[in-house]
Structure formats: C-alpha cells, structure tokens
C-alpha positions as CSV (number, residue, x, y, z in Angstrom):
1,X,0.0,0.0,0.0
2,X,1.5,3.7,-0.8
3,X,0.7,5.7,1.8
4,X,2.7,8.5,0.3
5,X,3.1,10.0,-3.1
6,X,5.8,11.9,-4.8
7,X,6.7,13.5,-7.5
8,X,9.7,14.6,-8.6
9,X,12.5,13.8,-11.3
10,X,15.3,14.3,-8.4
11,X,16.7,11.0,-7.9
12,X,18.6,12.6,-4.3
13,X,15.4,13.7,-2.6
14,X,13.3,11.1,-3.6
15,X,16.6,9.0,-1.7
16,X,16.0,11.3,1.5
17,X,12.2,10.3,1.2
18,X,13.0,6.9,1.0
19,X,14.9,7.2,4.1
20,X,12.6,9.3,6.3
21,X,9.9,6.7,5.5
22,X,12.6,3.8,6.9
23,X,13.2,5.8,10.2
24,X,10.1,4.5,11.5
25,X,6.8,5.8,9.2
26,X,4.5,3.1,7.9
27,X,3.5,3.0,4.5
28,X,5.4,2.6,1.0
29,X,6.3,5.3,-1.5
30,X,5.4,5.4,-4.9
31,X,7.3,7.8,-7.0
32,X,6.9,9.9,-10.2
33,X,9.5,11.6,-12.1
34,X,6.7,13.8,-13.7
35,X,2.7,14.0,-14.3
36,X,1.2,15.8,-16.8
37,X,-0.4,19.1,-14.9
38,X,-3.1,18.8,-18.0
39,X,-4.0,15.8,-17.4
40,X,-3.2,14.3,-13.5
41,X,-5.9,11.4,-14.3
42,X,-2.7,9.8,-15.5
43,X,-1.3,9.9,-11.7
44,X,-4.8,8.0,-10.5
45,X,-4.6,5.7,-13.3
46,X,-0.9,4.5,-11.9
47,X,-1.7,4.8,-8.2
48,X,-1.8,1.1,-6.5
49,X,-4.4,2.3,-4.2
50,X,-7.4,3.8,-4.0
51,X,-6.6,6.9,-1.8
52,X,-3.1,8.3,-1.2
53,X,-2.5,10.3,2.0
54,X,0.6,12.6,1.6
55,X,1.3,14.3,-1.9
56,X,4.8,15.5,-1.9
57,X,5.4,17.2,-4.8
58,X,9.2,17.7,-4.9
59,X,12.2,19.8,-6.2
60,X,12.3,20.4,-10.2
61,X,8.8,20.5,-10.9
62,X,7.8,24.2,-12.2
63,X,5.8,26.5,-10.1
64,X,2.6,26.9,-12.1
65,X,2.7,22.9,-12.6
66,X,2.9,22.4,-8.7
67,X,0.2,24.8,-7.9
68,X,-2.2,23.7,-10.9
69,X,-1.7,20.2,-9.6
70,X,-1.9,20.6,-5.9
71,X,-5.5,22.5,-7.3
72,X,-6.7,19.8,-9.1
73,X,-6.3,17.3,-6.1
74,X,-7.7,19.6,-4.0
75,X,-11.0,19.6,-5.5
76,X,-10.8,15.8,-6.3
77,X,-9.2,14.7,-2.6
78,X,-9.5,17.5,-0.3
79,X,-8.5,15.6,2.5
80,X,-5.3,14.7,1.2
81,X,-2.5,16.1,2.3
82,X,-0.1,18.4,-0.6
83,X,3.1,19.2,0.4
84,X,5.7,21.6,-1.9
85,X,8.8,20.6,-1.9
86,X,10.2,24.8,-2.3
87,X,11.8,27.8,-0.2
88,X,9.1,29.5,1.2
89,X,9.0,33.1,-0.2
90,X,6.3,34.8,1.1
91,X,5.0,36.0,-2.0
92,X,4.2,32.7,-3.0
93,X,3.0,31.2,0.4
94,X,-0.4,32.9,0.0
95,X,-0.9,31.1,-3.5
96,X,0.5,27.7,-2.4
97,X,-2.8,28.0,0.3
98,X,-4.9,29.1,-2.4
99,X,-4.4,26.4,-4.2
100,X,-4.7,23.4,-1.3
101,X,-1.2,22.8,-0.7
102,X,-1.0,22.0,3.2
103,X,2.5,22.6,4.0
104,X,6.0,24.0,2.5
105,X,9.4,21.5,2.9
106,X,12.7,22.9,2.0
107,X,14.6,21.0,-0.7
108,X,18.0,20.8,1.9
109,X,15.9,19.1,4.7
110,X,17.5,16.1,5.8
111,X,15.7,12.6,6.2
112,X,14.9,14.0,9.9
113,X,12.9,16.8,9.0
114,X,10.9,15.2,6.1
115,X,10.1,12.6,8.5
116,X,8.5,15.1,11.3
117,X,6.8,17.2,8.4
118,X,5.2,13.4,6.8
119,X,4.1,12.5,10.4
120,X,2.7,16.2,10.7
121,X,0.9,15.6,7.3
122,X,-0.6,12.5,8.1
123,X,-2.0,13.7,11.5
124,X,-3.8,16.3,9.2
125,X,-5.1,13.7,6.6
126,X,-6.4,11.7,9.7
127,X,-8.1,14.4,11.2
128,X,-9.8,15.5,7.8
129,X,-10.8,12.0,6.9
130,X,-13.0,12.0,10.3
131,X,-14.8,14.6,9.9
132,X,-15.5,14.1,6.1
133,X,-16.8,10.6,8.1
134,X,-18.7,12.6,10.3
135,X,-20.3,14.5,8.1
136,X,-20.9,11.7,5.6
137,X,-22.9,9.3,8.6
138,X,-24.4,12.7,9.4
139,X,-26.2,12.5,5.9
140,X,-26.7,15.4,3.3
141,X,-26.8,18.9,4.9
142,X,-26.4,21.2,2.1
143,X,-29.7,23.5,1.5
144,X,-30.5,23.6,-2.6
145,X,-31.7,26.8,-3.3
146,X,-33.5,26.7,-6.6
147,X,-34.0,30.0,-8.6
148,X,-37.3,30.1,-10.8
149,X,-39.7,32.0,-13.0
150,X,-42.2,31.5,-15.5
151,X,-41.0,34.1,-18.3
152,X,-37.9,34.8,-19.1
153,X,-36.3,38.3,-19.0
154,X,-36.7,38.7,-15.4
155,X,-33.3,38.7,-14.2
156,X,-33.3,35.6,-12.7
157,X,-29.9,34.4,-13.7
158,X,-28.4,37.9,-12.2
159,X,-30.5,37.1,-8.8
160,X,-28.9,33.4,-9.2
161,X,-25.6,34.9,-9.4
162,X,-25.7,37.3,-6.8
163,X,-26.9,34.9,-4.5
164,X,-24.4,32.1,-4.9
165,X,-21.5,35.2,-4.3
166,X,-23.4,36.7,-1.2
167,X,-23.2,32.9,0.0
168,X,-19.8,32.7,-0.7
169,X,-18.7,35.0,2.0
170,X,-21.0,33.1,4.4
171,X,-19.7,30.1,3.3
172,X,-16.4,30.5,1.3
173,X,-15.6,27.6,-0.9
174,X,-19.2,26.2,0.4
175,X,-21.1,27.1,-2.2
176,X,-21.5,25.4,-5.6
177,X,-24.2,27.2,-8.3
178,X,-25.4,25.1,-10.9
179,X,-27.2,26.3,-14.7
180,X,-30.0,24.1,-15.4
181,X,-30.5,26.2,-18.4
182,X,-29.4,23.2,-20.6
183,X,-30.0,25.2,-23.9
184,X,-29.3,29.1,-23.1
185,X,-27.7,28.9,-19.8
186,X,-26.0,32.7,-19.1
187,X,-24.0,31.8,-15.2
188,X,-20.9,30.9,-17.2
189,X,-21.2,35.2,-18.7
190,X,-22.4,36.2,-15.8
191,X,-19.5,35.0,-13.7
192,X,-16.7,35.9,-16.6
193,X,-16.1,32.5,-16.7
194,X,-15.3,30.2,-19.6
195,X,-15.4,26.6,-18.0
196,X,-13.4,23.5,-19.0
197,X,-16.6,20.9,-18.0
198,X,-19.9,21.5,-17.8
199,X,-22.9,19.8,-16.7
200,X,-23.0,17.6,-19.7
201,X,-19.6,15.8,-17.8
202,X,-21.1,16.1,-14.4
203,X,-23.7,13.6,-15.2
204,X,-21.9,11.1,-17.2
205,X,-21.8,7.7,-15.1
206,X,-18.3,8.2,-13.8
207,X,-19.5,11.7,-11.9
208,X,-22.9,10.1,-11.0
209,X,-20.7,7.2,-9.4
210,X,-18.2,9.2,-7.9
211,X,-18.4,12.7,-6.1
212,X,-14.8,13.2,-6.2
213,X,-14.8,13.0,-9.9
214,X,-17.7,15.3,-10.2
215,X,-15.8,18.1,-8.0
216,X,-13.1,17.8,-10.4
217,X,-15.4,18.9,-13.4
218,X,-16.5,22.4,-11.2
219,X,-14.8,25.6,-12.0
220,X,-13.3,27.5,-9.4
221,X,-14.7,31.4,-9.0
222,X,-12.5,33.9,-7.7
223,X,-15.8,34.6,-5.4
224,X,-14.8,31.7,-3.3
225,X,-17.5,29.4,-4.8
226,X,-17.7,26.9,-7.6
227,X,-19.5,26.8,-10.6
228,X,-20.8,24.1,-13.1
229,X,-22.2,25.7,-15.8
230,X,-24.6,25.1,-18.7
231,X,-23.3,22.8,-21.8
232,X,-21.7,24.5,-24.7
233,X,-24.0,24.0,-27.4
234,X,-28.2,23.6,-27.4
235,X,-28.0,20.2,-28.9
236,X,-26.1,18.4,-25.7
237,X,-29.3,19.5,-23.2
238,X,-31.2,16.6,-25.4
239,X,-28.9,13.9,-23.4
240,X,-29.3,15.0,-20.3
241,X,-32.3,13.7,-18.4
242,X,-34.6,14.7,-14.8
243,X,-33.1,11.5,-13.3
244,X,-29.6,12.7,-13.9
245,X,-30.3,16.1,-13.0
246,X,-32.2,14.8,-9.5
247,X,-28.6,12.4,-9.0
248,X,-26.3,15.6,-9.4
249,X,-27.7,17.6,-6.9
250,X,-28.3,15.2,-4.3
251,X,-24.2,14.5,-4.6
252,X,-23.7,18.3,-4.7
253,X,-25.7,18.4,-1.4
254,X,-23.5,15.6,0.0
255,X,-20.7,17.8,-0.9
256,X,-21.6,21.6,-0.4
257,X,-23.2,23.5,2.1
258,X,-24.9,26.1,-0.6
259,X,-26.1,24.4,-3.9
260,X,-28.0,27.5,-5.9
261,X,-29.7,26.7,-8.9
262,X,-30.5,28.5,-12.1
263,X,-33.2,27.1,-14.4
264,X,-34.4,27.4,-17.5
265,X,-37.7,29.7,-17.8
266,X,-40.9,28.0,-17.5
267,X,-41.6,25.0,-16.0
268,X,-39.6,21.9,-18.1
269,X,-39.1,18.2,-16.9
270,X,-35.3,19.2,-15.8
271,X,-36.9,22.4,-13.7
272,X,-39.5,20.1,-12.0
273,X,-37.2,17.2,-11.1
274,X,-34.8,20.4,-9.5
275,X,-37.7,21.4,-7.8
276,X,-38.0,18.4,-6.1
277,X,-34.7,18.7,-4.4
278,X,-34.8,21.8,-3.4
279,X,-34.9,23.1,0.0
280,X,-35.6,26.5,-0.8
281,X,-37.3,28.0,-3.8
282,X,-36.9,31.8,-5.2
283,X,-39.9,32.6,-7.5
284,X,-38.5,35.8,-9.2
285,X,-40.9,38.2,-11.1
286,X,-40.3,41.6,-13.0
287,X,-42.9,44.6,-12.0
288,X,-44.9,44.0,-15.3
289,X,-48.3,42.8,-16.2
290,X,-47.1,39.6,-18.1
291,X,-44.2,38.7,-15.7
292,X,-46.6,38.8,-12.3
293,X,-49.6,36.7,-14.7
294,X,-46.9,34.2,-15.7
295,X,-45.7,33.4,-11.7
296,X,-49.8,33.1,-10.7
297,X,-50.3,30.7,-13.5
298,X,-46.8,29.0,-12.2
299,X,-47.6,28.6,-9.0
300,X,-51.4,27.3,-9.7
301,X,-49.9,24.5,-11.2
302,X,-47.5,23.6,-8.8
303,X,-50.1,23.9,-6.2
304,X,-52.3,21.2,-8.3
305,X,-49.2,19.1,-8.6
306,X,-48.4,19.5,-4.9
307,X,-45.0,20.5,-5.7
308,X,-44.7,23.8,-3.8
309,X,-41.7,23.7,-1.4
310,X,-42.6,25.0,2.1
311,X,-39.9,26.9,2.4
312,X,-40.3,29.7,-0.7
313,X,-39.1,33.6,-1.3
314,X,-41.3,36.3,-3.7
315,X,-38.9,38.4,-5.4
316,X,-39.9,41.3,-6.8
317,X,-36.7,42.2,-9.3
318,X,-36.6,45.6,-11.3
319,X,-39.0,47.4,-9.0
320,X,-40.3,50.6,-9.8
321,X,-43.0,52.9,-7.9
322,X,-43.5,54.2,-11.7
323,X,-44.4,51.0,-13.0
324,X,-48.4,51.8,-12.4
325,X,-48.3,48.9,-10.0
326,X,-47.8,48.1,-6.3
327,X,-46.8,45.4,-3.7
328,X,-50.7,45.3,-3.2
329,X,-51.4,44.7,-6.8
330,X,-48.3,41.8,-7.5
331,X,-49.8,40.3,-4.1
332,X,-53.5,40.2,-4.8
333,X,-52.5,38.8,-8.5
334,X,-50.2,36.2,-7.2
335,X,-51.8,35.0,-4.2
336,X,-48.8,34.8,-1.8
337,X,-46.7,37.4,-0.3
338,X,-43.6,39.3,-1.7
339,X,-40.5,38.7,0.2
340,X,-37.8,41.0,-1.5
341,X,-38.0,43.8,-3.3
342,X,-34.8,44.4,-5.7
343,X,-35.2,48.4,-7.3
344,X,-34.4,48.2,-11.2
345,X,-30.8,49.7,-11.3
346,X,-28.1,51.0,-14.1
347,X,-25.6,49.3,-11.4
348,X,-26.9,45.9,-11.6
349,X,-27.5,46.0,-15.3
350,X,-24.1,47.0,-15.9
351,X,-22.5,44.3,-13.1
352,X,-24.1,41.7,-15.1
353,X,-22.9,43.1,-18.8
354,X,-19.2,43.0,-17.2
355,X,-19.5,39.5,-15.4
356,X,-19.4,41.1,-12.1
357,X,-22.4,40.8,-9.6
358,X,-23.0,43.4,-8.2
359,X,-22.0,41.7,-4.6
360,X,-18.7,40.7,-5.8
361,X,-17.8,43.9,-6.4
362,X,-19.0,46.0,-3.0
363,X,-20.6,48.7,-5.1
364,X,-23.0,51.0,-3.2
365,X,-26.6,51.1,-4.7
366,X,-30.3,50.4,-3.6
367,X,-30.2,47.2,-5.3
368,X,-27.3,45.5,-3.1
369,X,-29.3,46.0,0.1
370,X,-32.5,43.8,-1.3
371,X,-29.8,41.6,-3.1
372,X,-28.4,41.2,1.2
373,X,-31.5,40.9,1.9
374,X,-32.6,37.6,0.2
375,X,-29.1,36.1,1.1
376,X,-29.4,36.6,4.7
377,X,-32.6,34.4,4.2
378,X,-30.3,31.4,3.6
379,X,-28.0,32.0,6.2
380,X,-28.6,29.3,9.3
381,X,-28.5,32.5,11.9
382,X,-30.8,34.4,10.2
383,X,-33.1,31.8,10.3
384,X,-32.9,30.4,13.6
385,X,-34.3,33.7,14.6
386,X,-36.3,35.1,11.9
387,X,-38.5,32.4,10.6
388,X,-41.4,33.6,12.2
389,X,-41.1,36.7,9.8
390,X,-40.2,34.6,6.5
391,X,-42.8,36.7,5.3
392,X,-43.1,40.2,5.5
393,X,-45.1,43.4,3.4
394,X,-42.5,45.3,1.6
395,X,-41.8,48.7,0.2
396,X,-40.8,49.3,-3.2
C-alpha cells in the first residue's frame, strides 16, 4: 500500500524520502519523475491504491505545474494532504494555500525533517478523513436553493448569481451554483467565466458514481464558490435527463453547504425534477403585467401538482414605484406574499454586462441592500431567529 506520493524527477530527494519513510513511518512510497499538470488522471490511473494520504510534490517541478496540480487534487481529494517541496517566499506562500497545498518542505531538509513534516501531514489527513466521516454518517446537509420564474427576461440568472457570491462570504468555498438552463444557460457570462466541463460531464456515469470526480469537473470562481455551468451548445441539453439532473444535486448536497440553482424559464421536466430537491425556492418576477400573470399561472400548477416547497421567497426584481403597480397589486394577482424587493438599477445591469455581480464587487446602490437581503434568508443564523417573519409586506 502507498501511503505517500511523490513526484519529482530528483533521484537525491526522492533517496532522502526513501529514508525518512525507513526511520520508522508506515506506509510505501510510490514515486513519479513527472505528471502531466493537464492531465493528472494519469497519476490516478498509476496509483496502486485507491486513496493516497501525503502528496509530496518535490524539487524540479515548475511553479505553475505544482500549484495547478496541488488545485486539481484539492478539488478531487480534499482531505489529502499536498506538500511543496520549495523555499518558502512569502510572495508565494499565499498562493500555495490558495491552491490546497498544506504545507512547505525545503529541498535541503535532511531525512529527519521530512520525516516530522510526513508524520505532521498525516496527523492532518487523519483528522480531515474523520470529519468528512462525520459529516458523511451525518447524511446530506447542504440547503438547494432553486431560482425560478415562468417568463424569461426577469433577471433571474443575475438574482442566481448574486446569490451564490453573497453565500460565498457566508460560506467560502461552500457554495457550488449550478445552470440548469441546458439550452441558453448565461452563469458561465455572468460570472466571466469560460469553464473546462460542464454539466453535460457532471452527469456522465463516472460523476454520478463518484463525487470526487464530479468536484473535479467544477470551476473554481474567484468569489470563493464553484460553478458548473450550462453545456456548450443547445444540442447536448437533449442527453441530459430529470433523473440525472435529481442524481447531481443530491451528490452536490452531500458535498456543499450552498447548492444555488438556475433554471431554464418556465416550467420543463429538468426544472421540476430540480424542484423536487430543493430546500428552498426563489420565485423571481419583473414589475410587469405579463411577468406577475406568468408566476400566478406558475404557481397554480405547482399547487395542483403538490409541488410547492414549504420553504419559498417572492422576489420582486426591477422594481419601480413608476411601474403603475404596487406590492398590493403583484400580491392580490399572485396570491402569496412578496419577500424582497430588488429596485431596477443602471448598477446591476451593468455588473451583469461585465460578469461582475453586483456583490462581488462592494458597489453601493439600492439594489445590493435587497440583493443582502434575500441572502441573509439562507444564512442558518438568520433563520434560527427570523422564521417567524419569513414573510413580511414590503416597500418598493
């Protein structure tokens, strides 16, 4: 069994590994003189067990094929242990955490010295592999927060957005949004993102078998979330089925604390089988006669289909006291309660035409505060005291 990993083209260190592991660690040593950084499934092709512990990625390897490495695992094991092998420059330590690496060895350390840093690493994989346990025996914890709306042209893929950043600072790295609008999907635009996978790859069998494959096919979000955006081209949202979208998010609420999801306007097989596993659903509506007609008729069939999550939040996006209409009016129409009101705003229009929600980028306007708003209605504090006002009149 290799209990450790290590990669590295340097014949000397790879020695000094050798004998740190003799001077009383158990485990074997498998070693790599290099790994693709493009393609690391080569590494878990070679591995002779399932589940390393310690990754030592040693002397000789280039920087930026270390760190996109030590990335990669870090989304695929996260409670394995990376070590770099490098002199620790503070400039760079900040980017080696970034990127998952646990800890920083020093290419001159004697057998000594590597053996007290493995033993250190190994304490750490321990301790992370009991409470992924822990949480695992625990069962799925994650809420699914589903974003819907009859019509299109709402901005519900901007409220999608916003959300899934304003939970990212609740929860950094805890949050994972998904586009379940298969055909025209917009998260990957409006996060400035252009993804390697997609969803099409996070439902093939080996994802749907394997979690830690699927977290490799997410994109990382300089928002501290993740992202698994919509497929690339119309044609691919024909193979993808309600069974495999109902699979994907119950593994993304295995793994996540925050799973947001953007759908597809109306109400489509893949939007009802969403609906089924969410926690939370945000029924998002412009101030406008056909917008507010198309959420009543929504919600009247979900009603007849018994479909309605309990736990549901009224937005009113694009507000405007100028509209001709009120609260009253959306209310009445509707037959439920408005939660949040969002006013329309030049900021938020142009956050979303630069890839930038509005929340990312700590921009004053009227807009953030309802946009705060509907977050804190996710956050487990907020609602420990608040539930008994889940639903309150607003003002636009």
């Amino acid at each position: 069994m290799s209990r450790f990993v290590l990669i590295t083209p340097n014949t000397d260190f790879d020695s000094r590994v050798r004998q740190a592991l003799a001077g009383g660690l158990p485990g074997g040593l498998q070693t790599f003189a290099f790994v693709n950084p493009a393609d690391p499934g080569e590494l878990f092709a070679n591995l002779n067990q399932e589940r390393p512990e310690v990754l030592i990625l040693g002397p000789d390897i280039p920087v930026e094929d270390a760190l996109r490495l030590a990335t990669v695992f870090d989304v695929q094991l996260p409670e394995l242990s990376v070590v770099l092998v490098g002199d620790p420059d503070p400039a760079f330590v900040l980017l080696a955490m970034r990127a998952g690496i646990r800890d920083i060895l020093s290419p001159e350390s004697d057998p000594a010295q590597i053996r007290m840093l493995l033993e250190r690493a190994c304490q750490s994989y321990a301790s992370r592999n009991r409470t992924a346990a822990v949480h695992q025996a625990e069962g799925p914890k994650g809420l699914v927060v589903g974003v819907f709306s009859p019509k299109g042209g709402v901005g519900k893929t901007t409220i999608a957005t916003n959300i899934a950043i304003g939970l990212g600072k609740v929860a950094p790295m805890g949050v994972v949004i998904v586009d379940l609008d298969l055909q025209f999907g917009d998260v990957a635009s409006g996060l400035y993102l252009n993804p390697e996978h997609t969803v099409t790859d996070a439902v093939s069998a080996a994802a749907s078998n394997d979690s830690l494959v699927l977290k490799a096919f997410l994109t990382v979000h300089p928002g501290n979330i993740y992202a698994l955006c919509a497929p690339r081209s119309p044609e691919e949202a024909d193979d993808i089925t309600p069974q495999q979208v109902s699979r994907l998010l119950e593994q993304l609420a295995e793994q996540f604390q925050y799973v947001v999801v953007d759908t597809a306007p109306g109400l489509p097989e893949v939007g009802l089988a969403a609906m089924e596993q969410c926690t939370d659903v945000v029924w998002v509506t412009a101030m406008d006669v056909p917008s507010i007609r198309g959420l009543r008729s929504g919600l009247g069939i979900l009603r007849r289909l018994d479909l309605l999550p309990e736990t549901r939040h009224v937005v009113l996006n694009m507000a405007d006291a100028k509209s001709g209409l009120s609260v009253q009016d959306v209310e009445a129409t509707i037959g439920a309660p408005v939660d949040v009101s969002i006013p329309r705003s030049k900021a938020v229009a142009f956050s979303t035409n630069r890839g930038i929600p509005v929340l990312q980028d700590g921009r004053k306007d009227p807009a953030v505060k309802g946009l705060k708003q509907l977050v804190s209605r996710f956050d487990p504090a907020w609602r420990a005291t608040a539930q008994k006002k889940l639903h309150r009149r607003v003002v636009v």
